[in-house]
Every structure is written in C-alpha cells, then in structure tokens.
VOBA-1610 file (N, C-alpha, C; in pm, whole numbers, padded with zeros to 5 digits, always signed):
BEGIN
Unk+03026+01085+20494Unk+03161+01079+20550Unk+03264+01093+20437Unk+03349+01171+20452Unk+03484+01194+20361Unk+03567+01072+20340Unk+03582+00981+20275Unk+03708+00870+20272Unk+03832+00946+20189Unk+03904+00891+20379Unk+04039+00938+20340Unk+04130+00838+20242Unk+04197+00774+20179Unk+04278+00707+20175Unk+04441+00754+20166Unk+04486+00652+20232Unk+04615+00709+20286Unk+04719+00591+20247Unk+04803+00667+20125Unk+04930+00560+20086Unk+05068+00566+20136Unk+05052+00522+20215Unk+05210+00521+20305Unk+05128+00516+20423Unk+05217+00385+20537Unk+05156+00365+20679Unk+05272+00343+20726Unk+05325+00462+20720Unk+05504+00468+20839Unk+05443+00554+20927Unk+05534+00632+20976Unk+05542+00723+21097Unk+05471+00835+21076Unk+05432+00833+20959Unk+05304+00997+20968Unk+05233+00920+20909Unk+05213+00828+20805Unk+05096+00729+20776Unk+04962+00695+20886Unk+05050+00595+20935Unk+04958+00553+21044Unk+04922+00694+21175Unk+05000+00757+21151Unk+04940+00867+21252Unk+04843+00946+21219Unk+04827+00966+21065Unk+04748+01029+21000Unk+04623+00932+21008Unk+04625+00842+21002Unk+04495+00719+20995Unk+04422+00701+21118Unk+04493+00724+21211Unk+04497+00713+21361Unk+04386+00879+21358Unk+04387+00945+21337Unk+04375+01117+21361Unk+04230+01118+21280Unk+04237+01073+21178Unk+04117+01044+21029Unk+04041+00980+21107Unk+04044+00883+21140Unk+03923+00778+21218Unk+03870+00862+21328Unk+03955+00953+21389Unk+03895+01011+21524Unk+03819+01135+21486Unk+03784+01146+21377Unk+03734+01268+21307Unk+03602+01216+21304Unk+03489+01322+21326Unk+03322+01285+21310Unk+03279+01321+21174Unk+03332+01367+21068Unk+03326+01427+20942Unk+03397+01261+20866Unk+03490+01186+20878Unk+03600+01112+20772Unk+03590+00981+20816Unk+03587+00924+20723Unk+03653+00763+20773Unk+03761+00682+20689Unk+03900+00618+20723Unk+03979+00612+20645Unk+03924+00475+20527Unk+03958+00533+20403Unk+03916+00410+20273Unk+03974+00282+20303Unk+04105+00291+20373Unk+04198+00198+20355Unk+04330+00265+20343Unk+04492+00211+20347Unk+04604+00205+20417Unk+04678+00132+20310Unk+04788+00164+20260Unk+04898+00130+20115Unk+04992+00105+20202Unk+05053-00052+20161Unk+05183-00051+20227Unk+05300-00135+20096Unk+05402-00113+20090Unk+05490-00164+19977Unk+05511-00304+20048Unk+05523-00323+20179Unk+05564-00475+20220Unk+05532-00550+20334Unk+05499-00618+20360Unk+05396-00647+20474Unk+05505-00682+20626Unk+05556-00565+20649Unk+05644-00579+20794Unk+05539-00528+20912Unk+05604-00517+20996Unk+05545-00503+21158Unk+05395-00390+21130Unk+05414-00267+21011Unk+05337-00220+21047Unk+05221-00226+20954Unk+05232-00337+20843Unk+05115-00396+20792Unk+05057-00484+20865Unk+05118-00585+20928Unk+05027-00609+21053Unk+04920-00557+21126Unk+04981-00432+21193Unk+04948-00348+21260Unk+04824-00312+21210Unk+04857-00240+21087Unk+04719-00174+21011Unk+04591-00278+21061Unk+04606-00423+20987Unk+04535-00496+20975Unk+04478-00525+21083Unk+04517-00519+21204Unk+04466-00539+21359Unk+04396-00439+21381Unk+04481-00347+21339Unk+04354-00242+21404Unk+04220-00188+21319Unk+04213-00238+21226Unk+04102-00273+21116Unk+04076-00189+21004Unk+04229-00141+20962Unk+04207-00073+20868Unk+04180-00136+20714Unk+04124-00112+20636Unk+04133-00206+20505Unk+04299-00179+20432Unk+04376-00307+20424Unk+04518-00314+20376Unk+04499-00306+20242Unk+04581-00245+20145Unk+04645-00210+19978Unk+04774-00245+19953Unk+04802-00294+19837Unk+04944-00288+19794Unk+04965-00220+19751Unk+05144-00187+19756Unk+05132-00022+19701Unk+05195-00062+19582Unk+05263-00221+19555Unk+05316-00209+19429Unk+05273-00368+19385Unk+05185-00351+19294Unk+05105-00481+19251Unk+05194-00598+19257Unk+05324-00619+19224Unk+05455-00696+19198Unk+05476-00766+19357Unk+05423-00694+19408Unk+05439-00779+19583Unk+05319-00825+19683Unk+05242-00845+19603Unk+05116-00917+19663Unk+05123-01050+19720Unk+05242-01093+19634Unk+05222-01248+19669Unk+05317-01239+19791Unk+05370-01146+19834Unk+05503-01107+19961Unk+05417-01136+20125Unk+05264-01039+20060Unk+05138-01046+20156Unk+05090-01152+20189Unk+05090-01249+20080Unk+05047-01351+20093Unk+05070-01451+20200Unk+05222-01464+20167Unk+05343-01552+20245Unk+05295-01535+20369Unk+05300-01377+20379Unk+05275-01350+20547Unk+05163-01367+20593Unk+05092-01412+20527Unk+04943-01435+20596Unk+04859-01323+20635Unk+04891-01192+20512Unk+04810-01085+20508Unk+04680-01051+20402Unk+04590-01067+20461Unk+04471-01027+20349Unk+04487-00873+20332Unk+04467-00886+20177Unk+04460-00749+20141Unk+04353-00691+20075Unk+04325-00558+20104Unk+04150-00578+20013Unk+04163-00522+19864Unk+04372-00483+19875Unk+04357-00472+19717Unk+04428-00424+19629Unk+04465-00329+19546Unk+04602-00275+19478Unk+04565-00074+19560Unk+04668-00009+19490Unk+04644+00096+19559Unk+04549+00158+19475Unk+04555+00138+19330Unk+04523+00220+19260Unk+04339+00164+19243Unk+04320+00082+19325Unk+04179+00053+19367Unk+04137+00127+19511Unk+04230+00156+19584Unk+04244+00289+19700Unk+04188+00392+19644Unk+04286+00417+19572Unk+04300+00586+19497Unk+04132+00585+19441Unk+04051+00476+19363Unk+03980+00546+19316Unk+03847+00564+19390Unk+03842+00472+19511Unk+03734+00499+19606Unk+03761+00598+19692Unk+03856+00692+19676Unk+03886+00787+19810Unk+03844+00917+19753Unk+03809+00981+19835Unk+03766+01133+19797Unk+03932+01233+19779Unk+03980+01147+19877Unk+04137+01287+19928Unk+04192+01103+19931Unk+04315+01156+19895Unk+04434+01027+19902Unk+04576+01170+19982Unk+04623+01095+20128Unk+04693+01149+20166Unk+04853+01065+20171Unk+04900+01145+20080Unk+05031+01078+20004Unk+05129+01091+20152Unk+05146+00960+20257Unk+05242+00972+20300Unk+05374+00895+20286Unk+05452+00869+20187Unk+05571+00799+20141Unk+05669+00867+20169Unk+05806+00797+20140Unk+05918+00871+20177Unk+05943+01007+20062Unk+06014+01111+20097Unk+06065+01172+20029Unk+06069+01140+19877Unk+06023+01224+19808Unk+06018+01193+19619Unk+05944+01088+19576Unk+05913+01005+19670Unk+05812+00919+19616Unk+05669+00969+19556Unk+05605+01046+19667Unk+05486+01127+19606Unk+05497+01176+19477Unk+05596+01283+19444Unk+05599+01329+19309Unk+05559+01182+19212Unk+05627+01067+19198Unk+05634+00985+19146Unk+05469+00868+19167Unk+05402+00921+19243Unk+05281+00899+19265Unk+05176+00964+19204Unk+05240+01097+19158Unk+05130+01194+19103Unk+05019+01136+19003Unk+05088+01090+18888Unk+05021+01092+18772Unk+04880+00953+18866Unk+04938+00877+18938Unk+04799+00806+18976Unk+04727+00873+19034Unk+04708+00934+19121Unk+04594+01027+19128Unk+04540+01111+19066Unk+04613+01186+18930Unk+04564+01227+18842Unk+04483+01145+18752Unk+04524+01032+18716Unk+04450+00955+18644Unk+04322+00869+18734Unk+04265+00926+18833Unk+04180+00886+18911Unk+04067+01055+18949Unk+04133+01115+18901Unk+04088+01253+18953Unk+04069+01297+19029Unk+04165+01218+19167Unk+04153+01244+19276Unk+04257+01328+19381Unk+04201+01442+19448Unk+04255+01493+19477Unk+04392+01459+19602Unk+04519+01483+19609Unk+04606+01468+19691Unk+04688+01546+19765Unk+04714+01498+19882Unk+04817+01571+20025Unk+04957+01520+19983Unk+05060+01579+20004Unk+05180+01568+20037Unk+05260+01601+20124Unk+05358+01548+20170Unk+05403+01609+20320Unk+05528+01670+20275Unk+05634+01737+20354Unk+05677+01820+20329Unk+05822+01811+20313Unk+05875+01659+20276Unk+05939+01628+20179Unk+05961+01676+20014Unk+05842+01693+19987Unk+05840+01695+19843Unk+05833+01817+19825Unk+05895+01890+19663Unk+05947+02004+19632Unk+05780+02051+19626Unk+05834+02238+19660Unk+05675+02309+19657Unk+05674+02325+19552Unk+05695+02350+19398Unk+05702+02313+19287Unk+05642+02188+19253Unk+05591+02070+19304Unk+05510+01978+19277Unk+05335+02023+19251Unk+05337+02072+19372Unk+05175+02109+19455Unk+05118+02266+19374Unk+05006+02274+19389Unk+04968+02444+19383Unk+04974+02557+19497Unk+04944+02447+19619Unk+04947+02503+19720Unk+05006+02427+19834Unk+05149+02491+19915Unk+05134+02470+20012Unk+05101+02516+20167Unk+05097+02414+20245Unk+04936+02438+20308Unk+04994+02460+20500Unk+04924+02550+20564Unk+04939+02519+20704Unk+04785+02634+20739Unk+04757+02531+20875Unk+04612+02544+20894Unk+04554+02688+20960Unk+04675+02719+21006Unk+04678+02864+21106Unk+04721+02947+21013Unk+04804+02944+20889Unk+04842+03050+20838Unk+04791+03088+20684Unk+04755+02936+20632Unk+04647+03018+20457Unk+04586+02868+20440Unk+04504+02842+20536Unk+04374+02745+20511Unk+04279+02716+20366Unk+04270+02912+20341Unk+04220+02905+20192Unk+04275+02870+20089Unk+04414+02911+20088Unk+04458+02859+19946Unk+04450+02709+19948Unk+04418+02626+20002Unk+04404+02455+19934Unk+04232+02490+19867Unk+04188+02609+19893Unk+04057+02548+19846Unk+04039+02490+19701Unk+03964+02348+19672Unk+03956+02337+19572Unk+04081+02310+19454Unk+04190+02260+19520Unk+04290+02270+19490Unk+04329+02089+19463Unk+04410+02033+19344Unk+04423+01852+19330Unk+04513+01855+19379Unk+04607+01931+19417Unk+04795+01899+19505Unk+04778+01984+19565Unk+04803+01960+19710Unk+04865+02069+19790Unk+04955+01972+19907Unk+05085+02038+19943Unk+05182+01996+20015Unk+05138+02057+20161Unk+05143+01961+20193Unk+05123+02003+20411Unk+05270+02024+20413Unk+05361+02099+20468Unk+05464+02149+20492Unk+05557+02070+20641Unk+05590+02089+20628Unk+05740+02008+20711Unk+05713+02036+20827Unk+05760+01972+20932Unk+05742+01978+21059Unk+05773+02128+21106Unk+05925+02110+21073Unk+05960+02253+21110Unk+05938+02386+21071Unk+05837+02354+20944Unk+05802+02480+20841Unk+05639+02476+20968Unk+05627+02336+20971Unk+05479+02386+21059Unk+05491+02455+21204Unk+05603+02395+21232Unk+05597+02444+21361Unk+05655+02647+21385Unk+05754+02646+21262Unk+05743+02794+21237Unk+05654+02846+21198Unk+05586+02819+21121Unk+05436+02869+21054Unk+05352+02904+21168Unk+05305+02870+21255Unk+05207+02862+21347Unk+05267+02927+21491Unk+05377+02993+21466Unk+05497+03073+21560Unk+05458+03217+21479Unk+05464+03223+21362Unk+05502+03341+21305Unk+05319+03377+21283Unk+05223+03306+21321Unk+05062+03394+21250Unk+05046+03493+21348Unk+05038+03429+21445Unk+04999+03521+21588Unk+05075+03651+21606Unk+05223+03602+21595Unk+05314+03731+21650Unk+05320+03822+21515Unk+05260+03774+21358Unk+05272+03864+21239Unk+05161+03940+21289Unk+05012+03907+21295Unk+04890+03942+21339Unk+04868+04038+21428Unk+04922+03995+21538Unk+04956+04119+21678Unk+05032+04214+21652Unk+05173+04174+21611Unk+05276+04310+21617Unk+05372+04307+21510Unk+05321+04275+21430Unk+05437+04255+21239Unk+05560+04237+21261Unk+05623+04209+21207Unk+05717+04121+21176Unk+05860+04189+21119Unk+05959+04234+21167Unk+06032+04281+21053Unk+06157+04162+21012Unk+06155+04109+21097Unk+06282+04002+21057Unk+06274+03854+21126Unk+06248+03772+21106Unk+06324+03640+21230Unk+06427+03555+21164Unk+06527+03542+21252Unk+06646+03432+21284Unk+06608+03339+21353Unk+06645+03184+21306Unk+06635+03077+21383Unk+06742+02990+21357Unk+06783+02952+21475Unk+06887+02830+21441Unk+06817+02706+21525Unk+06814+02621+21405Unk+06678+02440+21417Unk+06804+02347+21476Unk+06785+02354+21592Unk+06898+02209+21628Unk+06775+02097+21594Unk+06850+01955+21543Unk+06756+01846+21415Unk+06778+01744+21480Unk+06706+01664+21525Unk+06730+01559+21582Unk+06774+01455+21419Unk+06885+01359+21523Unk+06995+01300+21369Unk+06851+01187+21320Unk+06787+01121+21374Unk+06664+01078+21299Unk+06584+01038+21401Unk+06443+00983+21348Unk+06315+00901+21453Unk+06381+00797+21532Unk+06342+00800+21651Unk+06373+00684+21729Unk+06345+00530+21633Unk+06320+00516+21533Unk+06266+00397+21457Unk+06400+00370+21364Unk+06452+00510+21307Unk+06535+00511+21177Unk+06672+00428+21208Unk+06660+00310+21247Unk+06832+00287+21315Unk+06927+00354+21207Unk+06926+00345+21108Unk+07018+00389+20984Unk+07056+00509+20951Unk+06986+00621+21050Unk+07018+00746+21042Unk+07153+00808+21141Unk+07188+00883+21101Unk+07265+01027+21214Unk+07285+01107+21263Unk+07356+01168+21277Unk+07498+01133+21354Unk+07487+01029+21480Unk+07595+00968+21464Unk+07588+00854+21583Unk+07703+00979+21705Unk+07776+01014+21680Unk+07852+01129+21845Unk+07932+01170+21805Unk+07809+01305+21683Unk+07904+01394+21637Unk+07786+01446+21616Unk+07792+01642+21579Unk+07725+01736+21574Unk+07738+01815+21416Unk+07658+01835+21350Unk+07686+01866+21213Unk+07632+01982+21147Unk+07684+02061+21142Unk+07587+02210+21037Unk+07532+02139+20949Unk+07357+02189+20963Unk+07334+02062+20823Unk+07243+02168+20775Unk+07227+02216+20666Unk+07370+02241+20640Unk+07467+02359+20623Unk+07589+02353+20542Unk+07713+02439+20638Unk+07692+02600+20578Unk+07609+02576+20410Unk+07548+02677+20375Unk+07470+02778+20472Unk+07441+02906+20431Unk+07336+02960+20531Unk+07262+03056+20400Unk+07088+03063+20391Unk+07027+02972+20452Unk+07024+02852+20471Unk+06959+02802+20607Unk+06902+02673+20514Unk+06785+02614+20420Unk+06694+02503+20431Unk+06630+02527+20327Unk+06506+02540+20422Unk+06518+02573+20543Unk+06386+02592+20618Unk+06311+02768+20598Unk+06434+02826+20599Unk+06381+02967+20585Unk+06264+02972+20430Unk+06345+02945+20355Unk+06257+02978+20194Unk+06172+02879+20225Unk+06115+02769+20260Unk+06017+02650+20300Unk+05885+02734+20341Unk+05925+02830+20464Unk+05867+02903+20532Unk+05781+03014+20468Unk+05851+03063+20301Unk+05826+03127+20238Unk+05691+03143+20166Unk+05685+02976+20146Unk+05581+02923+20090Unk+05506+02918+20138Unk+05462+02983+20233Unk+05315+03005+20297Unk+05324+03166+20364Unk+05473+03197+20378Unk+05479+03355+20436Unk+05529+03463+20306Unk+05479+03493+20203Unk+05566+03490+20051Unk+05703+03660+20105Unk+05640+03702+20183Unk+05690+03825+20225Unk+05754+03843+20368Unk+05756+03738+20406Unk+05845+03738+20539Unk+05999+03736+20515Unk+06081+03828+20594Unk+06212+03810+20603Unk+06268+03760+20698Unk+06292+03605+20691Unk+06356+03471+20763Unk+06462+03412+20721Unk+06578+03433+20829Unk+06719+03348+20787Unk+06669+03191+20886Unk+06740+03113+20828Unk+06736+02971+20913Unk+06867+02932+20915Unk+06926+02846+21054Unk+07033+02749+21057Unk+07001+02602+21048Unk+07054+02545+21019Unk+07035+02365+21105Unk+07159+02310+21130Unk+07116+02226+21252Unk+07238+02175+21343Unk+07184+02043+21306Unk+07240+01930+21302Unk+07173+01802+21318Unk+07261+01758+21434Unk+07214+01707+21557Unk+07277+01629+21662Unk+07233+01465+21645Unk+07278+01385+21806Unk+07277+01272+21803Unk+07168+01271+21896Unk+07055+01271+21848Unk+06891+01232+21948Unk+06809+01250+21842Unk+06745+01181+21890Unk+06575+01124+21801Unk+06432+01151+21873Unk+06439+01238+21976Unk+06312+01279+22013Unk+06223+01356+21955Unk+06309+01524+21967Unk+06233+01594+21889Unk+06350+01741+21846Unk+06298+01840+21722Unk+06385+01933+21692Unk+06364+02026+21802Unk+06486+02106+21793Unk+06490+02251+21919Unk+06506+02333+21788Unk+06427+02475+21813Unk+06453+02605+21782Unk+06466+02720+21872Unk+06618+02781+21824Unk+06623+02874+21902Unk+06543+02969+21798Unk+06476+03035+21867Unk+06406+03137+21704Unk+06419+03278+21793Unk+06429+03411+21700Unk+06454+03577+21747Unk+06360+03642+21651Unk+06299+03708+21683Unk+06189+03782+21623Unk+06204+03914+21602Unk+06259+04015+21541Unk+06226+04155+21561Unk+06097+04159+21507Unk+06083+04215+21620Unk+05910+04315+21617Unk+05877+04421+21556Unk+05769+04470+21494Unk+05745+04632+21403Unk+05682+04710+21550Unk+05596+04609+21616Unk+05568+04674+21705Unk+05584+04645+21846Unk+05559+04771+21961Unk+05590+04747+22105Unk+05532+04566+22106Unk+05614+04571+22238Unk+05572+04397+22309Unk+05604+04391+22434Unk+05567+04253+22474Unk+05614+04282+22642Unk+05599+04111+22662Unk+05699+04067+22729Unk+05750+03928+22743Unk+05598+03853+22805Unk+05484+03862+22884Unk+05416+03853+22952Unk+05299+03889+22819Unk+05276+03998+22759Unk+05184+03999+22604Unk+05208+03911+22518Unk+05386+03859+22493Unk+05365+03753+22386Unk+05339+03603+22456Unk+05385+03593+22602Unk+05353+03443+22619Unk+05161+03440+22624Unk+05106+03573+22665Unk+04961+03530+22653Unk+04915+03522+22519Unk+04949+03570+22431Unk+04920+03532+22282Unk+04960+03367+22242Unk+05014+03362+22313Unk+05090+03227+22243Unk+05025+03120+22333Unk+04942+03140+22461Unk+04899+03082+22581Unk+04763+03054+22487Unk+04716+03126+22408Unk+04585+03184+22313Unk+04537+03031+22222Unk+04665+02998+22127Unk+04660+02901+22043Unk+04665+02793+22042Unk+04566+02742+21991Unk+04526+02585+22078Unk+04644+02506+21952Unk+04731+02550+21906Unk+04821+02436+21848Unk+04965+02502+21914Unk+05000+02558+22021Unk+05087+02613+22087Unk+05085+02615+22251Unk+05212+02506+22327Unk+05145+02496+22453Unk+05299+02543+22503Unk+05213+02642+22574Unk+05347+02706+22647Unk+05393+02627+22763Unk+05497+02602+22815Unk+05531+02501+22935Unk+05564+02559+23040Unk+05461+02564+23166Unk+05506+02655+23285Unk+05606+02600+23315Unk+05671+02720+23432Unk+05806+02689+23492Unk+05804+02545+23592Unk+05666+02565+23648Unk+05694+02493+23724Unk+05651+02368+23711Unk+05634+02284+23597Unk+05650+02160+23540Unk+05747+02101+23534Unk+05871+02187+23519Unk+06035+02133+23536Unk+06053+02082+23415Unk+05983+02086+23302Unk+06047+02035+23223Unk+06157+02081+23123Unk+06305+02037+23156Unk+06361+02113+23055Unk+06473+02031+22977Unk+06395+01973+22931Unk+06419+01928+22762Unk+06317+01831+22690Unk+06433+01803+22602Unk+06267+01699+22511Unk+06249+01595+22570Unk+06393+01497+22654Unk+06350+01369+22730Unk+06234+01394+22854Unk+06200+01501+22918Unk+06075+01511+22991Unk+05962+01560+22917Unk+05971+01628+22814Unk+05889+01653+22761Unk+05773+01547+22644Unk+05884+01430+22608Unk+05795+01309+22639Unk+05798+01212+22706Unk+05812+01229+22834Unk+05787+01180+22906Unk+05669+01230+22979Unk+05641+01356+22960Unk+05510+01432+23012Unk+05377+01314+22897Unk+05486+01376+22778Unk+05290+01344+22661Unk+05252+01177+22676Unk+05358+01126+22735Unk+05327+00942+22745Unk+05233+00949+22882Unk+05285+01006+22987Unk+05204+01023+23101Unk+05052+01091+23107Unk+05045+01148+22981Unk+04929+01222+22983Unk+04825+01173+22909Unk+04889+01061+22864Unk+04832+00924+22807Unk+04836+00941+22628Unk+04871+01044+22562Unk+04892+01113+22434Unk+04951+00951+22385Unk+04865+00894+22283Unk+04926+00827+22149Unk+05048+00811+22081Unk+05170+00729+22144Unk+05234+00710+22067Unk+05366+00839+22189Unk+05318+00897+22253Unk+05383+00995+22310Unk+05374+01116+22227Unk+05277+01130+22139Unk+05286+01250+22042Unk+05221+01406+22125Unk+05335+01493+22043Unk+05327+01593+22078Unk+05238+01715+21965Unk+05145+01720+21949Unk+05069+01791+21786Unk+05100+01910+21809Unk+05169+01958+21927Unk+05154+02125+21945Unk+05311+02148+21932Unk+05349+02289+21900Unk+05445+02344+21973Unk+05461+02319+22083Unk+05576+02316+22150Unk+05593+02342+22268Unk+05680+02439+22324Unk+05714+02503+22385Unk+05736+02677+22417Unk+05791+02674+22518Unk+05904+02718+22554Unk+05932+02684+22693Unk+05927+02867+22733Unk+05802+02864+22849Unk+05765+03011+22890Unk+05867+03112+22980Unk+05923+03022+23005Unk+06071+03161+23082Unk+06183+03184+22956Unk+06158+03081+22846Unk+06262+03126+22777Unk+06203+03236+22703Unk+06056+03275+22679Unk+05999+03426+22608Unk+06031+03561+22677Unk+06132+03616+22603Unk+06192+03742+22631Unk+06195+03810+22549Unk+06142+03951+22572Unk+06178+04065+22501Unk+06259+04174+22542Unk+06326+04228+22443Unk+06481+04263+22456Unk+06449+04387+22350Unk+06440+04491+22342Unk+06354+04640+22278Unk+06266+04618+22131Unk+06304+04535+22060Unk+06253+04550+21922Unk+06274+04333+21958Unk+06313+04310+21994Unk+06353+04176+21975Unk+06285+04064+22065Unk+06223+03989+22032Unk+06144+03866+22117Unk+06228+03734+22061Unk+06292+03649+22210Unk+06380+03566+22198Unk+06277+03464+22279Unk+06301+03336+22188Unk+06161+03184+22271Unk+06282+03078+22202Unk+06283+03011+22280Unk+06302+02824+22263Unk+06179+02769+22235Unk+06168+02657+22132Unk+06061+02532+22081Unk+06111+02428+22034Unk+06025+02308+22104Unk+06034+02225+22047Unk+05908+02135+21937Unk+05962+02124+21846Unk+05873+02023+21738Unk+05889+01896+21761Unk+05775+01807+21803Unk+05775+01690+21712Unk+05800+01667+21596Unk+05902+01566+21547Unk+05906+01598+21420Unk+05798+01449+21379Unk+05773+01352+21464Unk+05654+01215+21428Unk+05515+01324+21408Unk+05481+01432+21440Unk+05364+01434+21521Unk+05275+01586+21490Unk+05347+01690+21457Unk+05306+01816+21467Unk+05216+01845+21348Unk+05298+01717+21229Unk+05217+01808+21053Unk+05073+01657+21066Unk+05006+01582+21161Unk+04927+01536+21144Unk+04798+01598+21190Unk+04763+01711+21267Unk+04656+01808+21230Unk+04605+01877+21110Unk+04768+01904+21078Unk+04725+01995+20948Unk+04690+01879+20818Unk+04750+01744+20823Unk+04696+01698+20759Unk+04529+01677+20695Unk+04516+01681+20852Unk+04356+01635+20872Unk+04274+01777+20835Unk+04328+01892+20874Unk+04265+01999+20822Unk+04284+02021+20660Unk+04371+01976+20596Unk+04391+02005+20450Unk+04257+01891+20405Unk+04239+01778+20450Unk+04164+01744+20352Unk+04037+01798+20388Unk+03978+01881+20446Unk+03862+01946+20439Unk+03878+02074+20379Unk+03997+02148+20413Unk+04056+02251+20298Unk+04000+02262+20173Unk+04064+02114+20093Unk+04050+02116+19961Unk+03917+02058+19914Unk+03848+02051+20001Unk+03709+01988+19955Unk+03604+02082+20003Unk+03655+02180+20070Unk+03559+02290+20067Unk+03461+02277+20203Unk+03464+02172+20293Unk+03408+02089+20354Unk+03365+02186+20483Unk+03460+02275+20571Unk+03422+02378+20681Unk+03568+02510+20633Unk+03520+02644+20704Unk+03644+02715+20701Unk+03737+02689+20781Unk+03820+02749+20817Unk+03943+02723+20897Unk+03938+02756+21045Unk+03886+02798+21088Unk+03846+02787+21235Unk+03797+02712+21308Unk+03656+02616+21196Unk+03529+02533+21275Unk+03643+02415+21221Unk+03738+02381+21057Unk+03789+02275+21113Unk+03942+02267+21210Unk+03989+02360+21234Unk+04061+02327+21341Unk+04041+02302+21462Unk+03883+02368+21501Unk+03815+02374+21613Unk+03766+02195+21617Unk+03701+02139+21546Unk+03686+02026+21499Unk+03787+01878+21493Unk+03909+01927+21438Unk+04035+01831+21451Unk+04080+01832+21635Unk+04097+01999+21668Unk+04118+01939+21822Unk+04075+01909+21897Unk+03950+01876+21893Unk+03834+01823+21980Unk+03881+01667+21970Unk+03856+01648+21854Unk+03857+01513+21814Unk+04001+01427+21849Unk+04062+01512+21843Unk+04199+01440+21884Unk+04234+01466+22027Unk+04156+01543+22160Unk+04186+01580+22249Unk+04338+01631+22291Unk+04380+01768+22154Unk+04471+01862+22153Unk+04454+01920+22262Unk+04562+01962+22345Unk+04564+02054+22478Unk+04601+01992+22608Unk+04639+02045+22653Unk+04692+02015+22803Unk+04664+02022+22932
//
C-alpha cells in the first residue's frame, strides 16, 4: 500500500484523506494540523493518525485533549508521497522538509509553477509527474479548464478560447472573505492569471481569461468560447463531453439552473460533503455558432483538484498509467451520476 501523508487537513486536506483511504492501492500515513480546532478533532474521530505541523504547539494539543502520534517531520519521513495541502505559500516554505526526507511532494495550485517541475492534471499530461519530487496539482479552475480543453483539443484543435471565471467571493467556511454586496473584476488587468496557469499544462494553447469575484461561496461559473480548427456540431460536442467520466453534462430536464441546485442535487445524491469532483456543463448552454463553441461550467472550487490529487501520487511513483489510474480513482470514489 502507498502511504499517503497529508500536511494540511482544511478543505482540500481532509478531502484529499477522505479520497486516499477510499483508494485499494493507498492508505493515509497520518494528517498535519498547526492547531487542534474543530477539524483536528475531526481527523482524530475518524481515525486518522494526528501530527503537529509546528513542534512549538504540541502542548496547544495537549490542553485539548488531543493525542498526537507526532511531529510532521516524523509524517514526512514514513510517507512515500506527502500531499502538501496548506494555505497558499506555505508549501514553498515546506519544501526543504521534504527534501531533507527525500520524499517526494504534491502541491495545490496556490503555489507558483516555478516551485514544482511539473505541473500536473490527470486528463491532460499524467506523464510528466513521472518520477518527478515536486509537482503542483493545479487550481480548481486551471483543472476544471484543463479537462474542458483535452477532449475538444483531441477531437477538433483548438485555435483560440476566451473565458470569463465568475469566482465565488470565498468557501462557505471562509467567514473573512469577499465581497460581502459588491461585484469585483478580480482582476481589473486582462489576462488574468488563469489563462497563463492553463499554460502550464497547455504550453501552446492560445487562452485569454477574465475573473469576476461575486458575493457566493458555492461554486465558480465559466462562461468559456472556443474557436474550433475544425467542423463541430452542438450535439458532437455535448457527446464528447457526455464521454468523460470527470465531465457531467446536466440534462435539461433536471432543472437545474444554478449552483444553489446544483448542490443541492450532489447532497441528495448522497456525494460527501456535497462535493462536486466533476465539471459540470450545463447541456443547452453547448452551442455552436460556425467556427465557435459557446458552454457554461461550473467548478467546485472544495472539490474538483481532489481526483487529480489522488492520481498524481501514483503519477509520480510510477505506480499505473493514466487511464487504469483514473479508471481506478473513479471507481473508488463512486465519480458519476
């Protein structure tokens, strides 16, 4: 079995741990937390082995009546893959411990692609993590474009896409985030930094990006426009896209039209947490217009980059190719609708 260990147990932490355990290949080492709130608890109930992430606050664990099985950097050295989920810039600042453990690490898609050798999405260059000590899993919205753009590059090339990312202002968790009832170019520059993000796994694609940040915390909207190299037909691209088991197109007649039904569907469908791992596509909005294919999506932004997580660490360990483990992760996580 692969031991994962996983430093950071926030909102892609524990989802990632959650995903690792349900895997027949992995079992998680243990779970890094800097302070023992609601979701070190948590860990501990649900029986993950608890770490400190900063030796200086053990005795914090204590108080609370948390056993811990230990420092992180006793994590790091029993784990095969350590999947760095911390806030923004923290990972970089994590590096040198896993280097000094020789153990290989994930990053999410916070952190500059200039950290990593490779960054990574599972549908679009699986190989480059091979064998690789850094590689960055890419951003929600880089994943959820990434895995938009393989199929329709593959089928009918690509000569241009435009997207404008309306951003949800933060996680239903973040009280401290925004906009509280106001709407914001975020930002007012164009690009933004999603297009070149995108780059890093498409090196030759020509992609402009917008971002809007509004006041909701469900999930991001993309309006995205595609010119095509080749013929298409509104009914050819929704069956391509009907094709990909990390892409769920939403019939009409589900009614769902927006993100408040749309989790309200994945809670009803009994989905974890209400998570959504796929695209979601809304199928009357796929239109083609002579050279031009126009779709609405929505991303999870809790939820979409924890497949590819789980596929990078078999990536870089050489462990299956990219088909048997994606084929593998969605089984295991009962991806699909």
């Amino acid at each position: 079995m692969i031991q994962v260990g996983i430093n950071g147990y926030g909102t892609i932490g524990k989802r990632v741990a959650d995903a690792v355990r349900a895997q027949p290949d992995m079992a998680v080492a243990g779970v890094a937390k800097t302070r023992p709130n609601f979701e070190a608890h948590r860990a501990v109930e649900e029986g993950y082995p608890l770490y400190a992430a900063i030796e200086e606050r053990i005795d914090r664990f204590d108080e609370a009546g948390i056993d811990l099985a230990g420092t992180v950097d006793e994590l790091v050295a029993d784990s095969d893959v350590v999947v760095d989920a911390t806030p923004s810039g923290v990972g970089a600042e994590n590096k040198p411990l896993y280097e000094a453990h020789d153990t290989p690490a994930l990053y999410q898609g916070g952190e500059d692609a200039d950290l990593v050798e490779a960054s990574f999405n599972a549908r679009a260059n699986y190989a480059d993590a091979a064998g690789a000590d850094h590689v960055r899993v890419v951003s929600c919205n880089t994943t959820g474009l990434s895995r938009l753009v393989a199929p329709l590059s593959e089928t009918y090339g690509i000569e241009k896409i435009r997207a404008t990312l309306v951003r949800r202002g933060g996680d239903p968790a973040q009280s401290g985030r925004g906009p509280i009832n106001d709407t914001l170019p975020d930002p007012v520059t164009i690009p933004s930094h999603h297009g070149p993000d995108v780059n890093t796994i498409f090196p030759d694609l020509d992609i402009d990006t917008l971002g809007m940040k509004v006041p909701a915390t469900l999930t991001h909207t993309h309006s995205v426009n595609v010119t095509l190299e080749s013929d298409a037909t509104a009914e050819g691209v929704r069956e391509l896209l009907e094709s990909e088991s990390r892409i769920f197109v939403l019939p009409e007649y589900m009614d769902i039209d927006g993100s408040g039904k749309l989790k309200e569907f994945a809670l009803d469908a009994g989905r974890p947490r209400g998570d959504l791992w796929e695209n979601a596509v809304w199928g009357e909005s796929i239109t083609v217009e002579g050279d031009d294919l126009y779709l609405f999506q929505a991303i999870h932004q809790e939820a979409d980059v924890v497949p590819e997580n789980v596929d990078a660490v078999r990536a870089v360990l050489g462990e299956m190719d990219a088909a048997e483990s994606r084929e593998t992760t969605d089984e295991a996580l009962g991806m699909g609708f």
